[in-house]
Structure formats: structure tokens, C-alpha cells
C-alpha positions in Angstrom: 23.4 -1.6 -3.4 21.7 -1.3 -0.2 19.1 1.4 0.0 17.0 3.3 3.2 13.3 1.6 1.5 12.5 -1.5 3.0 8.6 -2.1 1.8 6.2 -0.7 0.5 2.4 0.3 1.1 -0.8 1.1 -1.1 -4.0 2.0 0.3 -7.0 2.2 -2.6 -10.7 2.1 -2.6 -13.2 2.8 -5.1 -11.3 2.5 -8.8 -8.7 1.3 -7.3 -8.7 -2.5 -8.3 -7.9 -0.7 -12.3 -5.2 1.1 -10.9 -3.3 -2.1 -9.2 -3.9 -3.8 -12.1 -1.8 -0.6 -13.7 0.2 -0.5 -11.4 1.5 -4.1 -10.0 2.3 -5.6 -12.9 5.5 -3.5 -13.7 7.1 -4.8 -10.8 9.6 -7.3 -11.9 10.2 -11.3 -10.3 13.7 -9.9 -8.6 12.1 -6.4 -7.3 13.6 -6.2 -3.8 11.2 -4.5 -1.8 7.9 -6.4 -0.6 4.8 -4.6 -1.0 1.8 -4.8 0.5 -1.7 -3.7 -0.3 -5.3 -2.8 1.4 -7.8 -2.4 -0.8 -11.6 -1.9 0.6 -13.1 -4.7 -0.5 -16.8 -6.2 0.2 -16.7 -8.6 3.4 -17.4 -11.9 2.0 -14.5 -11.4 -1.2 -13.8 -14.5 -2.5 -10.3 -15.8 -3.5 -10.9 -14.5 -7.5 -9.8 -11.1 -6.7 -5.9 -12.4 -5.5 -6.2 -14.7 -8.3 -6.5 -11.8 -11.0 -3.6 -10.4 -9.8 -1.2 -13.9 -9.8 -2.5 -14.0 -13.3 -0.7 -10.5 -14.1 2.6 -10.1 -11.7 6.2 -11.8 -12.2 5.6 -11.2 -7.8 4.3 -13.4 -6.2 1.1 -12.4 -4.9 -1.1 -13.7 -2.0 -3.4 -12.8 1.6 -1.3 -12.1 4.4 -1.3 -14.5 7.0 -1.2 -14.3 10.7 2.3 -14.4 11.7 3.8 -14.7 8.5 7.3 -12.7 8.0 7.4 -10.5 5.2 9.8 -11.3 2.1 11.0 -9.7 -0.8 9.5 -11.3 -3.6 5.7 -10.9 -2.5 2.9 -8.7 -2.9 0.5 -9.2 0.3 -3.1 -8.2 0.2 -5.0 -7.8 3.3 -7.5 -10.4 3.7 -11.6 -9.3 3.7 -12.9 -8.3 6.9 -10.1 -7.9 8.6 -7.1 -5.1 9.8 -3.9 -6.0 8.6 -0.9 -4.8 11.0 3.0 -5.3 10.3 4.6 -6.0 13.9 7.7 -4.6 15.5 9.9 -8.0 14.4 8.7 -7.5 10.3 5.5 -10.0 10.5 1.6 -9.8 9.9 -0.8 -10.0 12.6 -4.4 -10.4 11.5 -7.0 -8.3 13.5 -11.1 -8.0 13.7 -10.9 -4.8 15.9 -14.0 -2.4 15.1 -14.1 -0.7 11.3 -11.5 1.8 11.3 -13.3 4.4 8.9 -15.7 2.5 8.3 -14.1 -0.1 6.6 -12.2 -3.5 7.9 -9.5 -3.3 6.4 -8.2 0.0 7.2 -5.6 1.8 5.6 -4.8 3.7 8.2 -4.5 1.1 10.4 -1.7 -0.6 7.9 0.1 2.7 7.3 0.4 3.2 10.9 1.5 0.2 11.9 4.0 -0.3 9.3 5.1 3.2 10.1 6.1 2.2 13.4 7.8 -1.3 12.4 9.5 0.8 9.6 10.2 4.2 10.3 12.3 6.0 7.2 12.3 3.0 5.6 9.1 2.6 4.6 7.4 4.4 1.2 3.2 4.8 1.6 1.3 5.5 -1.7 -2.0 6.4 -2.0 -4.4 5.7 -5.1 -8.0 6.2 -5.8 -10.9 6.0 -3.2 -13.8 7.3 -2.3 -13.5 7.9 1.6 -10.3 9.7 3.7 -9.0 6.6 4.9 -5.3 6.4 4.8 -4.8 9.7 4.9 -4.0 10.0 8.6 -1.8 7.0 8.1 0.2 8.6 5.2 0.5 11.5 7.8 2.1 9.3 10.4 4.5 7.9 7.3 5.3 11.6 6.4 6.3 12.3 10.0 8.7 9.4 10.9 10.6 10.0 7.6 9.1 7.4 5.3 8.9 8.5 1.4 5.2 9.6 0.8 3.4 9.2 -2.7 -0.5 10.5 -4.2 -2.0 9.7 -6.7 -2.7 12.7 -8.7 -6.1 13.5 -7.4 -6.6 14.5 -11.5 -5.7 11.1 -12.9 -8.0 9.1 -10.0 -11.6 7.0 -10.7 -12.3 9.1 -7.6 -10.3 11.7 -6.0 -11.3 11.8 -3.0 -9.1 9.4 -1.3 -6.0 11.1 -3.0 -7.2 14.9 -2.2 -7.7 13.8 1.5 -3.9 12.6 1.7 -3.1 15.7 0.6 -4.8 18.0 3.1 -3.2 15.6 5.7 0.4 16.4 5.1 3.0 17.6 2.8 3.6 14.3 0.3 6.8 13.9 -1.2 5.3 12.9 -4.8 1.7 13.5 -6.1 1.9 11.7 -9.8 0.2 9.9 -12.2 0.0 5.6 -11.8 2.3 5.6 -14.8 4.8 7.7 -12.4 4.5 6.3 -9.9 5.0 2.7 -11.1 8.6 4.3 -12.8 9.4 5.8 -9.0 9.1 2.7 -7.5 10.9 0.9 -9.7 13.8 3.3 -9.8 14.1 3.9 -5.9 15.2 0.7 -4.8 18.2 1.4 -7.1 18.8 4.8 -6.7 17.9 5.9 -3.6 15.4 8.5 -5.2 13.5 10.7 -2.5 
């Protein structure tokens, strides 16, 4: 069955390493939206933070490259130090612009880009943080038709992040990571909005 949702993105900060490790896991091996992921992490991250994850998923989970197409399949994290944007013809491009919020990699800078590569088909979730990052970006999601998801700002390590999404724009979902993880799973199939 095809469906409007063509990927998925999370934006998370502080706390927000536990909730992915919640979260990601219930995505089964023949989930047929990709997903990608920026999570604010220290500059000089080494590789044991993507390996954690390739420990726990049936996905297949990796650091976006430059020019790489996205696939079903795969759950990309943006690498350390750098913006991570999805281009017009469904690809990464790598970028070490200025901090976007203070941080490199930005969530907003994903979410917007991604917003513009993939209109309504896109879904943007929010999780824990401790900064307003991504909020804007969840906005721009919000306004080109994309399916828009918060962590419940109750539920979060730190609500900031969440509570900042939610004075940005109307979300379609605010829910716990257990509720979210069941939405996701369920949309691809049934077209849930």
C-alpha cells in the first residue's frame, strides 16, 4: 500500500540518547520509511555512539555521508560537527556552515531542509533537549503539510526542547516515546494523520 510518509526526522538533545535507545529499536528490518536523526552531540564524538545503536536496531544504522541517497532500510545519524541537509533529488549533503543555535548539527537546519525536499511527505518528531532548536524547523514541517510529532514535554529528561516545539506551531501529536514509537510504526500502513 502506498502511503503520503516518505521519511522520517528526530531532533533530540539533552536525554535524548535514552529516548532513541527507546525509541529506535521498535522499528522492524522491513520498516519502509528511512529515518534520520540529529542528535547534539560533543564535537569530537567518536564512532561508539553509532555503534550502540547497530547493537540494538533490525535497521540498519550509520553517519550520513556526502552525497549518499537515502534508502528504506536505514537510520542515518548526522555526523559530529557538522549540518546535515537532505537535497532536492532525496540525498545528504554535509555542511560546516556556522552553529545554527548554537550547535553543529542543527535540527533546524535538517527539518528545514528535508521540509523542502519532502513537503507532505515528510513526518518531524521532536524528543527531549535542553535548547529550542528544531522548533522552527518543526514549524516549517507543520506549514508545508508534513505530520508533526512532540514529545510530551511531561515524559522528557528535559522539556525544554519539546515545550519550545510547541509554542512554535500547532503539532499534530504530542505523546509519550512509547506512543510515538506505535504511531510510527502504524502510519506507514495506515495512513494515520
Amino acid at each position: 500500500m502506498l502511503t503520503r510518509y516518505r521519511l522520517i526526522v528526530i531532533g533530540g538533545s539533552a536525554g535524548a540518547t535514552a529516548a532513541l535507545s527507546e525509541l529506535l529499536p521498535i522499528f522492524p528490518a522491513v520498516y519502509p520509511l528511512p529515518i534520520v536523526v540529529v542528535q547534539h552531540l560533543h564535537p569530537l564524538q567518536d564512532r561508539s555512539f553509532i555503534e550502540r545503536f547497530t547493537g540494538q536496531c533490525a535497521l540498519t544504522v550509520k553517519e550520513a555521508d556526502d552525497k549518499e541517497v537515502i534508502k528504506a532500510g536505514h537510520i542515518y545519524f548526522a555526523p559530529p560537527n557538522y549540518h546535515l541537509l537532505v537535497e532536492e533529488d532525496k540525498s545528504f549533503s554535509l555542511s560546516i556552515d556556522e552553529k545554527v543555535n548554537y550547535t553543529r548539527p542543527s535540527i533546524d537546519v535538517l527539518f528545514a531542509s528535508a521540509a523542502d525536499a519532502y513537503g507532505p511527505g515528510l513526518i518531524g518528531v521532536i524528543l527531549t533537549g535542553a535548547n529550542h532548536d528544531g522548533a522552527q524547523g518543526l514549524r516549517l514541517i507543520k506549514g508545508r503539510g508534513g505530520l508533526t510529532i512532540v514529545q510530551d514535554p511531561s515524559t522528557a529528561e528535559s522539556a525544554y526542547m519539546p515545550k519550545a516545539a510547541l509554542e512554535a506551531t500547532a503539532v499534530d501529536h504530542i505523546l509519550s516515546l512509547q506512543d510515538i514509537g506505535r504511531l510510527l510504526l502504524e502510519t506507514p500502513q495506515k495512513g494515520v494523520v
